[in-house]
PyMOL CGO cylinders between C-alpha atoms (Angstrom):
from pymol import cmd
from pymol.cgo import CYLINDER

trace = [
    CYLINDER, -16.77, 9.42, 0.39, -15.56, 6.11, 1.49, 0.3, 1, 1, 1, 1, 1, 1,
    CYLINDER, -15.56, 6.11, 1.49, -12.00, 4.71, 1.62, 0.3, 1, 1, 1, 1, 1, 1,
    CYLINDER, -12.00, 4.71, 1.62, -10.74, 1.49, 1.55, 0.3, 1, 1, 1, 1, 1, 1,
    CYLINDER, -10.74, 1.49, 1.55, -7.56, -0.38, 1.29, 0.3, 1, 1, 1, 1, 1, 1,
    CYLINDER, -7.56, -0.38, 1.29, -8.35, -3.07, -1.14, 0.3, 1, 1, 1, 1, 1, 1,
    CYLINDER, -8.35, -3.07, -1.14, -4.60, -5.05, -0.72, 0.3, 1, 1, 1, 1, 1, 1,
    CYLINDER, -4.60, -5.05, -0.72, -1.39, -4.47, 0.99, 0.3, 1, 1, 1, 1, 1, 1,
    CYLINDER, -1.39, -4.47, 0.99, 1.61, -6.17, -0.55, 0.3, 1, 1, 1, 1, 1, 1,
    CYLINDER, 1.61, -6.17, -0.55, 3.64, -7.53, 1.16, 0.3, 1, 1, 1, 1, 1, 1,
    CYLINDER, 3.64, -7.53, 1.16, 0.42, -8.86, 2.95, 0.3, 1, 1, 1, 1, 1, 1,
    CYLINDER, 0.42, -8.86, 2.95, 2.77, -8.08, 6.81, 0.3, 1, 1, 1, 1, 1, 1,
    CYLINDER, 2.77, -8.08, 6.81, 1.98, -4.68, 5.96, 0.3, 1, 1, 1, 1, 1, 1,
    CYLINDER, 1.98, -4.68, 5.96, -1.93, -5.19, 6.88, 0.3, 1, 1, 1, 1, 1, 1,
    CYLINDER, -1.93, -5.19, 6.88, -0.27, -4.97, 10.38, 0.3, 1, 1, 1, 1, 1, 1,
    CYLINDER, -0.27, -4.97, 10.38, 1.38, -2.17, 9.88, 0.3, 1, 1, 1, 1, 1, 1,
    CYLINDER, 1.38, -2.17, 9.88, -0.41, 0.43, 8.07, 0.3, 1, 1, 1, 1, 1, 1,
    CYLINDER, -0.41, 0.43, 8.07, -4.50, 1.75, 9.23, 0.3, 1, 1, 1, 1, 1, 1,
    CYLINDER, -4.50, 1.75, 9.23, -6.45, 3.55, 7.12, 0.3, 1, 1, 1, 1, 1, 1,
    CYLINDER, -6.45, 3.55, 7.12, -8.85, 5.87, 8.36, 0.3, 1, 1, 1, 1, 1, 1,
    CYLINDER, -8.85, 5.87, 8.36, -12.13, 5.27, 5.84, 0.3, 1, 1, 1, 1, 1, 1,
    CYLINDER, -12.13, 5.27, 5.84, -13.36, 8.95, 6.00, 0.3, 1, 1, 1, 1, 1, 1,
    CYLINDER, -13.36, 8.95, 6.00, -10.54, 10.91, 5.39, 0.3, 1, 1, 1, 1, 1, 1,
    CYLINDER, -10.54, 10.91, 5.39, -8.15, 8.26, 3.56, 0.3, 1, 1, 1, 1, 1, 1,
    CYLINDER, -8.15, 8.26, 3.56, -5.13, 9.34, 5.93, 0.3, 1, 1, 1, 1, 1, 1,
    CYLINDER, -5.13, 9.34, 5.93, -3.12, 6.48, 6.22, 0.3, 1, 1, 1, 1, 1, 1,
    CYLINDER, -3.12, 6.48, 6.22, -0.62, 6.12, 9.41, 0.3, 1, 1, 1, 1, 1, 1,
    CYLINDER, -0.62, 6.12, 9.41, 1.53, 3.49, 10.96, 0.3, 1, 1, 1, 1, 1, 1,
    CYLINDER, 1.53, 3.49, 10.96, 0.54, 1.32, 13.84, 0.3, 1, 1, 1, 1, 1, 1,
    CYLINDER, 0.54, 1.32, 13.84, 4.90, 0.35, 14.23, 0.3, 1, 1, 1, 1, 1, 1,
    CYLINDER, 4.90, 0.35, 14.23, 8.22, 0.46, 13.08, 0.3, 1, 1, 1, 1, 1, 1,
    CYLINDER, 8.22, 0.46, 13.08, 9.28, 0.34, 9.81, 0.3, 1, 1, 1, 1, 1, 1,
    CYLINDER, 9.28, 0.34, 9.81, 12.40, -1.81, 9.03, 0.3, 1, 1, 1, 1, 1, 1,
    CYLINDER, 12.40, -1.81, 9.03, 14.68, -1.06, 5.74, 0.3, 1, 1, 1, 1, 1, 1,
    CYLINDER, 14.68, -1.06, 5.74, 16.27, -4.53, 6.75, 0.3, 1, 1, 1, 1, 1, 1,
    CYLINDER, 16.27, -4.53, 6.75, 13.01, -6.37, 6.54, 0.3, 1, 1, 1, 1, 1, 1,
    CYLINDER, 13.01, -6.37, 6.54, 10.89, -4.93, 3.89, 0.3, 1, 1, 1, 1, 1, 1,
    CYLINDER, 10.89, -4.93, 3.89, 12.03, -1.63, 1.39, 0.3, 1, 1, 1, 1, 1, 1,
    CYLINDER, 12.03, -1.63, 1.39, 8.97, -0.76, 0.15, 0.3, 1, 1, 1, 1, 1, 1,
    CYLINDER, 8.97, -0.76, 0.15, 4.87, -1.11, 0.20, 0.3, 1, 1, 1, 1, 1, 1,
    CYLINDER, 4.87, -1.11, 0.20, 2.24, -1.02, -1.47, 0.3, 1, 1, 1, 1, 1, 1,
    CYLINDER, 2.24, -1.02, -1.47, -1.30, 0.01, -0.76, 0.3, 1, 1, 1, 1, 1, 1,
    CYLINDER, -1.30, 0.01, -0.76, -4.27, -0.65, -3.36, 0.3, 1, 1, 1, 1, 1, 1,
    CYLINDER, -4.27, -0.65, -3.36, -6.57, 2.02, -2.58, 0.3, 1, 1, 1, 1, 1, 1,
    CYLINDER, -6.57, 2.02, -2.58, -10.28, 2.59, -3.57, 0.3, 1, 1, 1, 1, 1, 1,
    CYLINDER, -10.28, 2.59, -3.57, -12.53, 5.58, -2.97, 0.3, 1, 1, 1, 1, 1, 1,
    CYLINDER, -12.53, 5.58, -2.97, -16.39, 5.44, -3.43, 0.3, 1, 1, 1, 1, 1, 1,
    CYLINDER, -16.39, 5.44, -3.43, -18.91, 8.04, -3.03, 0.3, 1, 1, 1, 1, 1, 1,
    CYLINDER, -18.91, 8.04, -3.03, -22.26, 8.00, -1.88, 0.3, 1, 1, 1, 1, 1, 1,
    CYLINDER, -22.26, 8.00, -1.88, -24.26, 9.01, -5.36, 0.3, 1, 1, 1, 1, 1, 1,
    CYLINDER, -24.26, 9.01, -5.36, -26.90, 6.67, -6.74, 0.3, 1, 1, 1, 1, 1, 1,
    CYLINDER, -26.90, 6.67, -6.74, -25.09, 4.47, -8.08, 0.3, 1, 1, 1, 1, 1, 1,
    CYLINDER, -25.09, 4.47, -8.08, -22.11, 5.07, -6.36, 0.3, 1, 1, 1, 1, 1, 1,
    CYLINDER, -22.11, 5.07, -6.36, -19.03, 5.57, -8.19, 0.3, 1, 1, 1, 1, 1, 1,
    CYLINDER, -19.03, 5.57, -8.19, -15.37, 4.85, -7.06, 0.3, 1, 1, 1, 1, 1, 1,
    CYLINDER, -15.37, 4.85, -7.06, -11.92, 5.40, -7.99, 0.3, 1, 1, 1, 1, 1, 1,
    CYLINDER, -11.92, 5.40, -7.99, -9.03, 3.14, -7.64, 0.3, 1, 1, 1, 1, 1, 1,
    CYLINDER, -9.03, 3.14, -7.64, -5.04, 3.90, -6.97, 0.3, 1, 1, 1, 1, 1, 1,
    CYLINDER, -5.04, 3.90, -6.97, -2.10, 2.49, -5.79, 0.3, 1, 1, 1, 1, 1, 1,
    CYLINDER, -2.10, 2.49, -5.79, 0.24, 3.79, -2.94, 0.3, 1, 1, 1, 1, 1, 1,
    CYLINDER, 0.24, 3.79, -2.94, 3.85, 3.01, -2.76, 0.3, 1, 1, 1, 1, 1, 1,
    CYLINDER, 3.85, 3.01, -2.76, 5.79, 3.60, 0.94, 0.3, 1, 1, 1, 1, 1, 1,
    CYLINDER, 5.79, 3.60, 0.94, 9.24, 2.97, 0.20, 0.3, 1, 1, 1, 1, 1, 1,
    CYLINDER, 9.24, 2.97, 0.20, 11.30, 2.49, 3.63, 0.3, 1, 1, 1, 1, 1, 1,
    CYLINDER, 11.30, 2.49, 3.63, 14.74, 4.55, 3.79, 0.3, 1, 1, 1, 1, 1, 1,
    CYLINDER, 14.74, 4.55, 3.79, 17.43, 3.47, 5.42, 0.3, 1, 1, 1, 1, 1, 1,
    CYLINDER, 17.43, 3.47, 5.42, 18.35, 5.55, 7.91, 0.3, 1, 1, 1, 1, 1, 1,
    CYLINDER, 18.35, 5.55, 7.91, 21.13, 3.58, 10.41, 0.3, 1, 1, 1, 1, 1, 1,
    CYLINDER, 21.13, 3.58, 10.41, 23.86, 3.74, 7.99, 0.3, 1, 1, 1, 1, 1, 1,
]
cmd.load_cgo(trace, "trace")
């Protein structure tokens, strides 16, 4: 199984966010501001190995909290 991250909107969040393409774990590379953007999301696509291969789409949202106040 492959993963990908087709699109990240708001496109600053290709910056932000690294996807691992074997396991699909997702994890920040910084901060996260509330202030700056609320939420993200992540276009996802898995695709196996098989003959042909098949894949799987979805959609990840990261909403930001605001935590300072």
């Amino acid at each position: 199984m492959t993963f990908t991250a087709s699109s990240i909107f708001p496109p600053k969040g290709l910056e932000l966010f690294i996807l691992n393409p074997k396991t699909g774990e997702i994890r920040l590379t910084g901060s996260l501001d509330f202030e700056d953007v609320r939420s993200y999301e992540i276009q996802m696509e898995a695709t196996d190995k098989g003959m042909p291969p098949l894949s799987g789409h979805c959609k990840v949202v990261v909403e930001v909290l605001d935590v300072n106040d």
